[in-house]
N, C-alpha and C positions, 0 to 999 in steps of 0.2 A: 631113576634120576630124581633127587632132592627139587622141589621146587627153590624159588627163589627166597631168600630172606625176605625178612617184612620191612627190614630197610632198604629196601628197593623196590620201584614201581614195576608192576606190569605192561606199562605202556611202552616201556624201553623198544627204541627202532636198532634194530640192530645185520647188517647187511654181512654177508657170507658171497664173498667170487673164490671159486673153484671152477676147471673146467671139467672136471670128473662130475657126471649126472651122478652116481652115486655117493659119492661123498656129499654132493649139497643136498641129496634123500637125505642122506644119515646125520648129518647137522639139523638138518628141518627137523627132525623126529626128536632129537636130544635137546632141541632148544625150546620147541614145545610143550617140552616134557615138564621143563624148567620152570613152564608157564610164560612165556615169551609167547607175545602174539603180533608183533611187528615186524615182521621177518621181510630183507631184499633179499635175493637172488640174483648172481650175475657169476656169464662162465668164464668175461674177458676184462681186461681191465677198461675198454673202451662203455663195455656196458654197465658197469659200474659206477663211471663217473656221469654217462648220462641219468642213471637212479639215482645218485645223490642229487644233481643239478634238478631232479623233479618232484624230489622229496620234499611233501608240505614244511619238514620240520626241520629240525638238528639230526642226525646221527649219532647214538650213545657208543656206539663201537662197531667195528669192522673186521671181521676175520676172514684174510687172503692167504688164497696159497702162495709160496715162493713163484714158484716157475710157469707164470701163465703164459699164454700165446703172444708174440707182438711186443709186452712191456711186463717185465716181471714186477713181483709183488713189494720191493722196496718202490720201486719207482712209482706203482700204485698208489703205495701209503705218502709220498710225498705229495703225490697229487691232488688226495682226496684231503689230507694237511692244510693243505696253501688255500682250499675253500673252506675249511673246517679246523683251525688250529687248534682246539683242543680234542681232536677227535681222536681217541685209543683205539690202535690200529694191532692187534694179534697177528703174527704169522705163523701159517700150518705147513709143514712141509714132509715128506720123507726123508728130504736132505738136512738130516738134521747133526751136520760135522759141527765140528767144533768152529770153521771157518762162516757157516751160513751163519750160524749161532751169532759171531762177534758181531760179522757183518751188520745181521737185524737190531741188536745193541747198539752198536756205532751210529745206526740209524735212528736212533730216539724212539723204537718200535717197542709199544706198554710189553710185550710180552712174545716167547716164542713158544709152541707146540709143535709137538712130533708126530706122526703121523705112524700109525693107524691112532685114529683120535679114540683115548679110554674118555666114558660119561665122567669119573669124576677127576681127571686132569683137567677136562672142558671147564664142565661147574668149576671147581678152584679159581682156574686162569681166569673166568668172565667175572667172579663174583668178586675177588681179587683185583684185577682191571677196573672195574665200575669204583670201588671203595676209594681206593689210590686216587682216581680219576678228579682232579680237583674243577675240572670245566663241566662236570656230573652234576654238582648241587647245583649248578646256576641254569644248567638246560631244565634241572629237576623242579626249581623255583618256579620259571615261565612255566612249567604242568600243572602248579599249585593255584589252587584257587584264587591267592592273591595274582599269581602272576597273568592268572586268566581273567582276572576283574582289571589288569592295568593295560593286557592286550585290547580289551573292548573299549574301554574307558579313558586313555589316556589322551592328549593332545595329541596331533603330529613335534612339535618342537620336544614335547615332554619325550614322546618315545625314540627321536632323533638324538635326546641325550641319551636314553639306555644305548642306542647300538655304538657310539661314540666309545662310551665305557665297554662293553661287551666286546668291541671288536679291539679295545688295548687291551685289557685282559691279554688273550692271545691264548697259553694253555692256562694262563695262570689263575689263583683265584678271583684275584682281583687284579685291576691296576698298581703300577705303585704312584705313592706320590708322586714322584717328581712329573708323574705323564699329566697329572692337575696340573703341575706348577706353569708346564709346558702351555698350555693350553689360554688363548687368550677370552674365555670365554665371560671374565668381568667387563672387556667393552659394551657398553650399550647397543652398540651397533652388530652386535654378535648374534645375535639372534636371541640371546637367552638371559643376558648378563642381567638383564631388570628384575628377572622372577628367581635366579640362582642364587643361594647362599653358603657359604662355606666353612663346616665347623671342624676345627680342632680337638684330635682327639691329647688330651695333657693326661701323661701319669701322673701320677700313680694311683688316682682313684679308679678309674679316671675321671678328669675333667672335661668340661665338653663347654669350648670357646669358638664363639663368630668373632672371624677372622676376617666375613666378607657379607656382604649383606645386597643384593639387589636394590634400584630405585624406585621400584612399584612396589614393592616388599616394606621397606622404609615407610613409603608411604603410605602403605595399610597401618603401620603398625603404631606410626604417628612420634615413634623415638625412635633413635639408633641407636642398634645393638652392638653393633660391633666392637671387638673387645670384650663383651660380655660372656661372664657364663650363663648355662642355662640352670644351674642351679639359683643363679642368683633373681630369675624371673619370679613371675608370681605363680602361687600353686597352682590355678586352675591351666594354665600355661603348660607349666611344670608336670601335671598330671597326665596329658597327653603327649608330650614330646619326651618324655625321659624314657618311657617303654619302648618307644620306634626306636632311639638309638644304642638300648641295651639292644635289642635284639639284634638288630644291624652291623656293632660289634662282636657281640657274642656267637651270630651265625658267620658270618663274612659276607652277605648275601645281601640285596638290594631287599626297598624296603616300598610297598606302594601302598596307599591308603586313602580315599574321599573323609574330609576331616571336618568336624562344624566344631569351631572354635569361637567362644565370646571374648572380643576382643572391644575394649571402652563399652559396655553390657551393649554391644550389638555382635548379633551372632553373623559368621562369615563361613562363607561353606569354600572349599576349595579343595584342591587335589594335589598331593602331593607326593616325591619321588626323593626316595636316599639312595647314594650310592658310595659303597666306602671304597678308600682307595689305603694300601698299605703292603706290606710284606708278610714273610713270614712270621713275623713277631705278631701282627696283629693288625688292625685298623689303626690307620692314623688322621687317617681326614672322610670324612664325610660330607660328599654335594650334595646338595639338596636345590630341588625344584619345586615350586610352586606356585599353581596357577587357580585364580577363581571358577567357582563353578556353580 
């Protein structure tokens, strides 16, 4: 069995229900092999949804057989879904007609597998699933060192905006705009509106316009920016904020960092959070938080 690419983490949690004691031997052994060391096991779908509900983390994927005891394996993957929406759900079956087939399909199910399971149908289908998998880089983000410095680090309101954003996402990569537009979070009274800012992403450089600017923001800053581009700030400004929102755009991924910025030459330490919102074309708005620290 191929290990796993290097574009993918070994930490991947990855959960297998079958009620065959053998088959879930033979999965443990092949996923293993893969270098997979976050393995669930569960032989019913009941048991399954209690591991995910006590699962420190996310779930990278899940592979169920069709026909379990009690609640078969579509109804499984809907279930463990409605906790986990972007979570890539495989089904294994012997029943593998043309009829299970559509079915699984019909169901938004990342993938089907036939039974007896060959090692590299498995690897293909998982490493295949995970790549696809667009709710993969953002679980893969919170593993990443940034995203372990914003889990320690962040505010309660700072990280009340990530799951805000994380939970519209849904499978997606992002949010799309209109779920900003949607959202009243410029009142003051909002919880967040005084430290939130909201930039514009303009083709076709792009350009990158505050559209929205909190009131405690403002008044750190001593001018309002709104309207403004951030090209048109001053360099040392410009030095540190133009790289968080290339990357921002350029990944699709949430952006955290503790920032000491001289602003009127007194230096200000704070903490700050991007989060883009847009389609498949690309980022088109970026929220930002920011809070002193």
């Amino acid at each position: 069995m191929k290990p796993l690419p290097d574009t993918l983490p070994r930490d991947l949690t990855v959960m297998v229900v079958d009620p065959d004691r053998h088959t879930r031997n033979l999965l443990r052994r092949l996923l293993l092999d893969m270098g997979l060391r976050n393995l669930l096991f569960a032989a019913d779908a009941a048991e399954a949804l209690d591991l995910q509900a006590a699962c420190a983390g996310p779930l990278d994927l899940a592979l169920t057989e069709l026909h379990l005891p009690g609640v078969d394996g579509l109804v499984l993957a809907q279930r463990l879904t409605a906790m986990q929406p972007d979570l890539p759900v495989v089904v294994l079956s012997w029943d593998a007609t043309e009829k299970t087939v559509a079915q699984a399909r019909e169901a938004g199910l990342a993938a089907f597998l036939a039974k007896p399971v060959a090692p590299d149908q498995l690897y293909e289908k998982i490493i295949g699933t995970l790549h696809s998998d667009p709710g993969y880089r953002a679980r893969e983000w919170l593993r990443s060192e940034e995203g372990l410095a914003f889990a320690a680090e962040a505010t309660p309101d700072m990280r009340a905006l990530y799951d805000i954003w994380n939970e519209a996402r849904g499978s997606l990569t992002m949010p799309p705009r209109s779920f900003l537009q949607e959202l009243e979070l410029r009142r003051t009274d909002s919880g967040f509106g005084r430290n939130i800012f909201i930039v514009d992403v303009e083709p076709p450089k792009p350009r990158l316009r505050y559209s929205f600017v909190g009131d405690a923001l403002l008044a750190r800053l001593g001018w309002n920016v709104e309207g403004t581009y951030i090209d048109e700030q001053n360099f040392i400004y410009r030095r540190y904020a133009e790289p968080a929102y290339a990357r921002v755009i350029g990944h699709r991924l949430p952006h955290y960092r503790r920032v000491g910025a001289i602003e009127r030459m007194i230096l200000f330490r704070y903490q700050r959070l991007l989060l883009p919102f847009g389609d498949e074309s690309g980022v088109q708005t970026v929220l930002g938080y920011a809070r002193a620290r």
